[in-house]
C-alpha positions in Angstrom: -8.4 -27.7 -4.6 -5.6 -25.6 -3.2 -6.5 -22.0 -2.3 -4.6 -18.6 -1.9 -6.7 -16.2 0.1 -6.3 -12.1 -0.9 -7.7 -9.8 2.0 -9.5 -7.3 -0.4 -9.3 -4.0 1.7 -13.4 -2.4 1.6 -14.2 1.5 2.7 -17.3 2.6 2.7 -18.3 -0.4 0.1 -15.9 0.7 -2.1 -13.1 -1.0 -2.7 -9.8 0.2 -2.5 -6.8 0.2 -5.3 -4.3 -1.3 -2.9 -6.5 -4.4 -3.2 -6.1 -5.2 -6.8 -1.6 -5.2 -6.3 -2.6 -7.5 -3.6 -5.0 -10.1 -5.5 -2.0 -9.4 -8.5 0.7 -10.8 -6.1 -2.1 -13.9 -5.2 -2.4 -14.5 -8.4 1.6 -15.2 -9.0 1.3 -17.6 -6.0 -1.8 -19.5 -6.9 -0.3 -19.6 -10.5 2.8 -21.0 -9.1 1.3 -23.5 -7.1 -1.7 -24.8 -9.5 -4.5 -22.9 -7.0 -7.3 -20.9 -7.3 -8.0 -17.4 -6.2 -9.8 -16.6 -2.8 -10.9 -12.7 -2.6 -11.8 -12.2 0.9 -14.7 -9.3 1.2 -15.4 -8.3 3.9 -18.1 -5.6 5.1 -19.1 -5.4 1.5 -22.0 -6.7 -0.6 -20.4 -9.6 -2.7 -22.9 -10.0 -5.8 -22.2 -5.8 -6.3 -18.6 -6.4 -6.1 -18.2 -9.2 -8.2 -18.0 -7.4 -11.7 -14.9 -5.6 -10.2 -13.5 -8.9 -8.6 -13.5 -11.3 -12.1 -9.7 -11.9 -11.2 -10.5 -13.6 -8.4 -11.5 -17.5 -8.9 -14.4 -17.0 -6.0 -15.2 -14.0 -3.6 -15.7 -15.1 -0.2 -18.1 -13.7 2.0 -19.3 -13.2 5.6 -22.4 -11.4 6.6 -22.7 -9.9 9.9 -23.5 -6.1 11.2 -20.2 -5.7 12.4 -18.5 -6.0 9.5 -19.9 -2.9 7.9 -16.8 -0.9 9.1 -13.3 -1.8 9.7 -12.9 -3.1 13.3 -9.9 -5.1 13.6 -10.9 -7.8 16.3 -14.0 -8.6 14.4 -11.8 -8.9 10.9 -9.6 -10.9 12.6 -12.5 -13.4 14.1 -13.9 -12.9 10.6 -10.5 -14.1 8.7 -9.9 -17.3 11.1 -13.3 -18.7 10.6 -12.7 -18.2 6.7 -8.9 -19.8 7.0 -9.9 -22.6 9.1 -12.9 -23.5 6.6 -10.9 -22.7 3.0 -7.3 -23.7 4.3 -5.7 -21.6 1.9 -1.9 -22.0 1.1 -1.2 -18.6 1.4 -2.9 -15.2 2.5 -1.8 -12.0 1.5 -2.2 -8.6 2.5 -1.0 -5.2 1.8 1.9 -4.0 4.4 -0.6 -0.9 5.0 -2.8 -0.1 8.2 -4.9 -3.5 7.7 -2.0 -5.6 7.2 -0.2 -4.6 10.1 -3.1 -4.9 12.3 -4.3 -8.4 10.8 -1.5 -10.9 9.0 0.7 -11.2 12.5 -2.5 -11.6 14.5 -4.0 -14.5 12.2 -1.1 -16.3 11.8 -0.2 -16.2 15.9 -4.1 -17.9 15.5 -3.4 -20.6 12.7 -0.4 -21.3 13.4 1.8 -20.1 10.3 5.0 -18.1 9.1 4.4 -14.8 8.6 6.8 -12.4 6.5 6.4 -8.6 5.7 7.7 -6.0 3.7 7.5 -8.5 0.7 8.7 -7.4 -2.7 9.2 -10.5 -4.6 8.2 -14.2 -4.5 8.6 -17.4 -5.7 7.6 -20.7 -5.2 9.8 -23.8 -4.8 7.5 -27.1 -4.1 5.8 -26.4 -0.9 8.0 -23.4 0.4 7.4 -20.0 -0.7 11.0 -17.7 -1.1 10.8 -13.9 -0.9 12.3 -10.9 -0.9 11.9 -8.1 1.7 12.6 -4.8 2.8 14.2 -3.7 5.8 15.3 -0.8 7.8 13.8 1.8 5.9 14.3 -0.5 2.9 18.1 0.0 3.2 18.7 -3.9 3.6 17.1 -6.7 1.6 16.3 -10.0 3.4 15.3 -13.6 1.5 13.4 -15.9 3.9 12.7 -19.4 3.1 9.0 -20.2 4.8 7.2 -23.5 4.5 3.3 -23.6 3.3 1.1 -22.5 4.8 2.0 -19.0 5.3 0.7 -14.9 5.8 2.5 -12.2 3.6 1.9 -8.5 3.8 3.5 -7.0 0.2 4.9 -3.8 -0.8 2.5 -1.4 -2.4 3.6 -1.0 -5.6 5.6 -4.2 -5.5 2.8 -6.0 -7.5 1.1 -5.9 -10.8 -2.3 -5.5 -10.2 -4.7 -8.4 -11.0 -5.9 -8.6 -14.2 -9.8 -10.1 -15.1 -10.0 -13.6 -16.0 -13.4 -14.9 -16.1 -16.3 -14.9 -13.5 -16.0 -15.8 -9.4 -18.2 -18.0 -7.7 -19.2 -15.8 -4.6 -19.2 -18.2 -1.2 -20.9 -17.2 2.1 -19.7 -18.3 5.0 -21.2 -18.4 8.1 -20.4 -15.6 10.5 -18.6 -17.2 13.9 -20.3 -16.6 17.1 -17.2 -14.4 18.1 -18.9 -11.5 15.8 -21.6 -11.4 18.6 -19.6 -10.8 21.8 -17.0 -8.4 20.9 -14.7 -5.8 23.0 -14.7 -3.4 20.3 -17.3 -1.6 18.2 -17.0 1.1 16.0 -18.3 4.4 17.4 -18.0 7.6 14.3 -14.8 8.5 12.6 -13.7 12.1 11.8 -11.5 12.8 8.4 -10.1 15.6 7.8 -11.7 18.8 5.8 -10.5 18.2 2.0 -12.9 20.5 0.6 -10.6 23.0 -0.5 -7.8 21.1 -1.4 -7.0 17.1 -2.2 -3.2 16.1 -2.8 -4.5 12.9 -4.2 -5.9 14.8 -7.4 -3.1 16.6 -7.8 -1.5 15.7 -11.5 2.2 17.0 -10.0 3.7 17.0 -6.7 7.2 17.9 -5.2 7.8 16.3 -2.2 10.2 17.5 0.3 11.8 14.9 2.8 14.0 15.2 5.9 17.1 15.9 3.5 16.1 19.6 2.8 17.4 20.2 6.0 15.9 23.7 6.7 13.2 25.8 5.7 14.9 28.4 3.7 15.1 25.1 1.3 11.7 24.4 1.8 10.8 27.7 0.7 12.7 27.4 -2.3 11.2 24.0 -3.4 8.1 25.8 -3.4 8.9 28.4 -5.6 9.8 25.6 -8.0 6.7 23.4 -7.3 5.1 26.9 -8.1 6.7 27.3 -11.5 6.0 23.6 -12.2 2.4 23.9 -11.5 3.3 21.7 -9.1 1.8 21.3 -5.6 4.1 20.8 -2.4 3.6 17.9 -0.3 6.2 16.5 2.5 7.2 12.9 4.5 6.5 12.7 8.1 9.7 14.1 9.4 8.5 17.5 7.6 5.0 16.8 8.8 6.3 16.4 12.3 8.4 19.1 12.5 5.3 21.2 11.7 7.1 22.8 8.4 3.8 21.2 5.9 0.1 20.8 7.6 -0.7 17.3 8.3 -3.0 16.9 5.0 0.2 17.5 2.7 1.7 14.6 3.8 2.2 11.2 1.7 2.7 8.0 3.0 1.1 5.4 4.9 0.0 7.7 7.6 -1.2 10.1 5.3 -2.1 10.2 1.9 -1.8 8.2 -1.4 -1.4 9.9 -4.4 -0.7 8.8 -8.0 0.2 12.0 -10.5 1.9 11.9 -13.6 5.1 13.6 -11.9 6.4 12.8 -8.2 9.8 14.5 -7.5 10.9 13.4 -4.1 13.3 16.3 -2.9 15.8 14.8 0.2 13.3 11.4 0.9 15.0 8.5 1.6 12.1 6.4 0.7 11.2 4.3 3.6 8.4 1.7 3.2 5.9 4.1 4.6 6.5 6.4 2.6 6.7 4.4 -0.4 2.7 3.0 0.1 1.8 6.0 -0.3 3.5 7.1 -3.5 4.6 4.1 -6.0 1.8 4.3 -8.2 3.1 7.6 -9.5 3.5 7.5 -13.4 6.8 9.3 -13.1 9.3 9.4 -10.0 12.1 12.1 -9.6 14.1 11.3 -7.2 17.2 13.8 -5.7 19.2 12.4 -2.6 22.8 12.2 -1.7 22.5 9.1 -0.3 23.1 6.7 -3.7 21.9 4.3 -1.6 18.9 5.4 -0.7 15.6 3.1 -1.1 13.8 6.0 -2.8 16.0 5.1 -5.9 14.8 1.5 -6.5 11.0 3.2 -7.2 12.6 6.2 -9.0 12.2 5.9 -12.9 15.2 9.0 -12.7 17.4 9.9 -9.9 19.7 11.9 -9.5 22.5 11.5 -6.5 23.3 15.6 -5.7 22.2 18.1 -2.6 18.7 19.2 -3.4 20.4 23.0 -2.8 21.9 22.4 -6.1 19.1 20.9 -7.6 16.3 22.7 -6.8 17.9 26.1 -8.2 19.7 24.6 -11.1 15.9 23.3 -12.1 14.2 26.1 -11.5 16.3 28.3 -13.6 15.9 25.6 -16.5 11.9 26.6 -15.9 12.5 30.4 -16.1 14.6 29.9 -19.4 12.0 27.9 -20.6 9.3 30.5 -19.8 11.3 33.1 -21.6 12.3 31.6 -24.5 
């Protein structure tokens, strides 16, 4: 039986939402190709996981001590053993942290294409078409790659998987490479959240290197203010130390899905994008028509944010008087 193989992405044995869009775009290709389902788990406990993984055909499984936390060179001995014993058509990650550590790596190992910044795919016999970003998401590229092959998707490129019955949990042996590693994990340190967590908030106004300066900035959050809105920034306005380091979205900082996202002068790179398509609403202001931010937007609106940002925010005083 032909196999496609979804790296399920597990944090502190929970598993995380980027995991179901990446068994969702697994399921497409197994469909496509008359295979079954492989969710990988790794560093979690398989029978306690199974009730969330029923759209998976089978949940794969290796035991070892250092899988309990995410060390890449032990994921990566863990994921050749698994592909060399499963030969799965196809493995699929998310492009996120993981993805970019692991899918080049294991197919350098096992010999196969690897494409990234995948947005779309389809099947033709044994040759899997797609459609990718690039630079910044400003270009798209279609690549042609025989079977077997490693693709990391696009968060929010995928439906997520939907249940379809019960999976068969197989364990695997863990390969002797798990016992002599160069790595270990030591501690990690996160961040103080206490007092505040973007990721709860239901609104957020998002500021992007096309504000240009901070008397803008301090006008978006006036309007954030009167939208009960909280102000969060890209990296450019993270690294020009205008917004602390825990307001910022993207792949390098943090995911958040409210009910209203208005992106104020962000282009919308892929980065940027992980971190923020799962919004239920996207605003997005840029004067670049072209910019990537537009193809996640649900409304745009191609105008300087210095005539947006007032022109809005008087709407929201009216509204409050009225």
């Amino acid at each position: 039986m032909d196999r496609v193989l979804a790296f399920v992405e597990i944090r502190n044995g929970e598993i995380q939402p980027i995991s179901f869009e990446i068994l969702g775009a697994a399921r497409q290709l197994a469909d496509a190709l008359g295979a079954r389902v492989d969710a990988l788990a790794l560093g979690g406990d398989a029978e306690a996981l199974a009730p969330e993984l029923k759209c998976a055909d089978a949940i794969v499984s290796i035991s070892h001590d250092a899988l309990r936390r995410y060390v890449p060179e032990a994921a990566l001995a863990a994921l050749v053993e698994v592909v060399n014993a499963r030969s799965p058509l196809a493995v699929v990650f998310a492009y996120d942290a993981a993805g970019l550590d692991l899918a080049p790596a294991l197919a350098l190992r096992t010999g196969r294409a690897q494409i990234g910044y995948v947005q779309k795919l389809t099947v033709e016999g044994r040759e899997i078409h797609t459609e990718s970003q690039a630079h910044g998401g400003k270009l798209l590229v279609t690549t042609r790659a025989p079977l077997p092959a490693v693709i990391t998707i696009m968060p929010g490129a995928f439906a997520e998987a939907e249940p379809s019955g019960s999976a068969e949990i197989v364990e695997l042996p863990a390969p002797a490479k798990l016992d002599a590693l160069r790595t270990q994990f030591v501690s990690e340190a996160a961040p103080d959240l206490s007092g505040f967590d973007l990721a709860a908030a239901e609104k957020i106004v998002c500021v992007g290197r096309g504000i240009k300066d901070q008397d803008t900035l301090a006008a978006a959050r006036e309007m954030a203010a009167a939208l009960g809105a909280e102000i969060a920034g890209s990296r450019p306005i993270i690294d020009n130390g205008w917004l602390p380091k825990e307001r910022q979205v993207g792949k390098s900082g943090r995911t958040v899905k409210p009910k209203l996202y208005i992106a104020l002068g962000v282009s919308g790179a892929p980065e940027h994008l992980e971190g923020m398509s799962g919004a239920e609403l996207i605003v997005a202001v840029n004067t670049d028509e072209k910019a990537p931010i537009f193809g996640s937007a649900h409304f745009g609106a191609n105008c300087d944010v210095k005539e947006f940002i007032p022109a809005l925010s008087e709407r929201l005083k009216a509204s409050r008087a009225s």
